[in-house]
TIMAR-290060 format. One record per residue (C-alpha): residue number from 0; residue in one letter; x, y, z. Coordinates in nm, 3 decimals, decimal comma. Layout:
<node><num>NUM</num><residu>A</residu><u>X</u><v>Y</v><w>Z</w></node>
...
END
This chain:
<node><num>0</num><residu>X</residu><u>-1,968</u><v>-0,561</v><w>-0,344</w></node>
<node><num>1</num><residu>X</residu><u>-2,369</u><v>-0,498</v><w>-0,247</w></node>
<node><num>2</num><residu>X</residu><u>-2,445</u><v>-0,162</v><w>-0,331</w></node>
<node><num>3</num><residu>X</residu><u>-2,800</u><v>-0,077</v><w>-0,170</w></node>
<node><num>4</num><residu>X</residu><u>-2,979</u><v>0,268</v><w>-0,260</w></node>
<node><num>5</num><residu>X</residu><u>-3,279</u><v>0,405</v><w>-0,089</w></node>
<node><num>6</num><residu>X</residu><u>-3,364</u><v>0,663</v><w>-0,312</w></node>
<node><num>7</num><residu>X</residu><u>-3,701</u><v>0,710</v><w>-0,310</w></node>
<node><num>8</num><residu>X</residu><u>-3,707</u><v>0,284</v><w>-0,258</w></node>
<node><num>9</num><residu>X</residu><u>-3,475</u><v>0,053</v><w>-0,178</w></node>
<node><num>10</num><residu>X</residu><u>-3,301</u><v>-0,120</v><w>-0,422</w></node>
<node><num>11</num><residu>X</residu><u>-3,023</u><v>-0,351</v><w>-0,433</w></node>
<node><num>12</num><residu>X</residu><u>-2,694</u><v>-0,400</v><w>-0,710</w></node>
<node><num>13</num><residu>X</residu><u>-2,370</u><v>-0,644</v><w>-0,705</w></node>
<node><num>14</num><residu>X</residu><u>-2,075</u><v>-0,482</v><w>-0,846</w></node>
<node><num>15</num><residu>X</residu><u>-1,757</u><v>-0,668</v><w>-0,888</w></node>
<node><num>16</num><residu>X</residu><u>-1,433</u><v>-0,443</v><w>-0,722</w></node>
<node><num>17</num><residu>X</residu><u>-1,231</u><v>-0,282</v><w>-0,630</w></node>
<node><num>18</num><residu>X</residu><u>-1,377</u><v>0,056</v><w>-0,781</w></node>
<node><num>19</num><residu>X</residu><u>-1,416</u><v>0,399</v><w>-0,664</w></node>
<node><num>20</num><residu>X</residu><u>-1,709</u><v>0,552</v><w>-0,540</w></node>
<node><num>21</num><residu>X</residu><u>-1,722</u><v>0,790</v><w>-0,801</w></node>
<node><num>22</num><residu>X</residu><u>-1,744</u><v>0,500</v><w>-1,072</w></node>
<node><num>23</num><residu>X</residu><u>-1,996</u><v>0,319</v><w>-0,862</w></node>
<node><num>24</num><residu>X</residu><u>-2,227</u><v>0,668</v><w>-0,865</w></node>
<node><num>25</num><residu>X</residu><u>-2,135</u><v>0,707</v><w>-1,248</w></node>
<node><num>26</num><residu>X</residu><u>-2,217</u><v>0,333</v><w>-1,300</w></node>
<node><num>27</num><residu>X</residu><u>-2,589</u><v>0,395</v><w>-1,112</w></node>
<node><num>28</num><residu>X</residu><u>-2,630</u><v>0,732</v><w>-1,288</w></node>
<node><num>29</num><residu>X</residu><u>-2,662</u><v>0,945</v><w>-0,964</w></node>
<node><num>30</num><residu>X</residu><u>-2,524</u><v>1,298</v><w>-0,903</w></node>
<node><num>31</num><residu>X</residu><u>-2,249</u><v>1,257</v><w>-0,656</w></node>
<node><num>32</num><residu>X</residu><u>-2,339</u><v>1,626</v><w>-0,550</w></node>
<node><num>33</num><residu>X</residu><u>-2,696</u><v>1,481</v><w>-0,437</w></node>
<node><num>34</num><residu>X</residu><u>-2,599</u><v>1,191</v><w>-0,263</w></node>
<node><num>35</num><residu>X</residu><u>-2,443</u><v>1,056</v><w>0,043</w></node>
<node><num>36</num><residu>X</residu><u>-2,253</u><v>0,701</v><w>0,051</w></node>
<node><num>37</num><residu>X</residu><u>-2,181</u><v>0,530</v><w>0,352</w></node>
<node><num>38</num><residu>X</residu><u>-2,010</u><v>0,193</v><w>0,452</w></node>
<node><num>39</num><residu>X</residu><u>-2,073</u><v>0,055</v><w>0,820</w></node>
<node><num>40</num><residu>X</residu><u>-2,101</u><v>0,405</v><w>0,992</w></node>
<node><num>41</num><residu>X</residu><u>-1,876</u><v>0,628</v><w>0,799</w></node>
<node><num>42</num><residu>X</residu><u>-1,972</u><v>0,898</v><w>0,510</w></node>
<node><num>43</num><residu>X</residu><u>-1,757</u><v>0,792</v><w>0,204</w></node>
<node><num>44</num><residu>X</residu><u>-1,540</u><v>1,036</v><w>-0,049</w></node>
<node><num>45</num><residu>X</residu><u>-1,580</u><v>1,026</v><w>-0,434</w></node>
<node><num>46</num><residu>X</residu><u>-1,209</u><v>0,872</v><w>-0,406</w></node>
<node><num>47</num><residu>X</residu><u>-1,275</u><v>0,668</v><w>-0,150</w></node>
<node><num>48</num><residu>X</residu><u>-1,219</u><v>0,241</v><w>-0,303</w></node>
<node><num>49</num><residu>X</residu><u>-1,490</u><v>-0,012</v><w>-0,217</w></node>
<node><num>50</num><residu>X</residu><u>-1,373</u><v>-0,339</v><w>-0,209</w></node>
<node><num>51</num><residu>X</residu><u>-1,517</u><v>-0,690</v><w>-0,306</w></node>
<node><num>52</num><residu>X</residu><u>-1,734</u><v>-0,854</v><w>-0,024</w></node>
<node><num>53</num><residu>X</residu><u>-1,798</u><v>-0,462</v><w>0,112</w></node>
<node><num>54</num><residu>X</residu><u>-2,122</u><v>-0,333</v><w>0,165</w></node>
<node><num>55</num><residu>X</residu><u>-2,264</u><v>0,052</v><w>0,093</w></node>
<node><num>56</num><residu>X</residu><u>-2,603</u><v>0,192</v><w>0,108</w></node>
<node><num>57</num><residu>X</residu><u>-2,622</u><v>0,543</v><w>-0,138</w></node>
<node><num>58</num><residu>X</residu><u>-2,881</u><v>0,783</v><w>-0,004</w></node>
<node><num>59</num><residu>X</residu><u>-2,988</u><v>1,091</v><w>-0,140</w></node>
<node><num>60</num><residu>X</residu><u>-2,834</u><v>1,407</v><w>0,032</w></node>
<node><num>61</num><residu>X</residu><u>-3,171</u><v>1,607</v><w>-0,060</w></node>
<node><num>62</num><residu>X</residu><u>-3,508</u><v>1,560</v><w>0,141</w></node>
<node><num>63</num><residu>X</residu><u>-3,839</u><v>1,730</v><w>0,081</w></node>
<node><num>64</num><residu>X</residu><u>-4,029</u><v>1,895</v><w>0,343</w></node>
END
């Protein structure tokens, strides 16, 4: 799976799956309180799986202004 985060730049990781978005946010050391994960056009759940060949983007659920 292609993980890509945005927070504050984008970055990109390959994880091998299936795994949980929880373990994917423990894996990347972010708060799963602070950020939002999203596959295609839908807002994922900590249980929510992500499969192999899947793409996510992780933002963060916080913005300055």
């Amino acid at each position: 799976m292609r993980v890509i985060m945005r927070i504050p730049e984008k970055k990109e990781f390959t994880f091998s799956g299936p795994k949980k978005v929880r373990e994917i946010l423990r894996e990347l050391k972010m708060n799963p309180e602070a950020t939002l994960v999203i596959k295609g056009n839908t807002l994922l759940t900590l249980d929510d799986v992500v499969e192999d060949g899947e793409e996510i983007e992780v933002r963060s659920a916080i913005s300055g202004g």
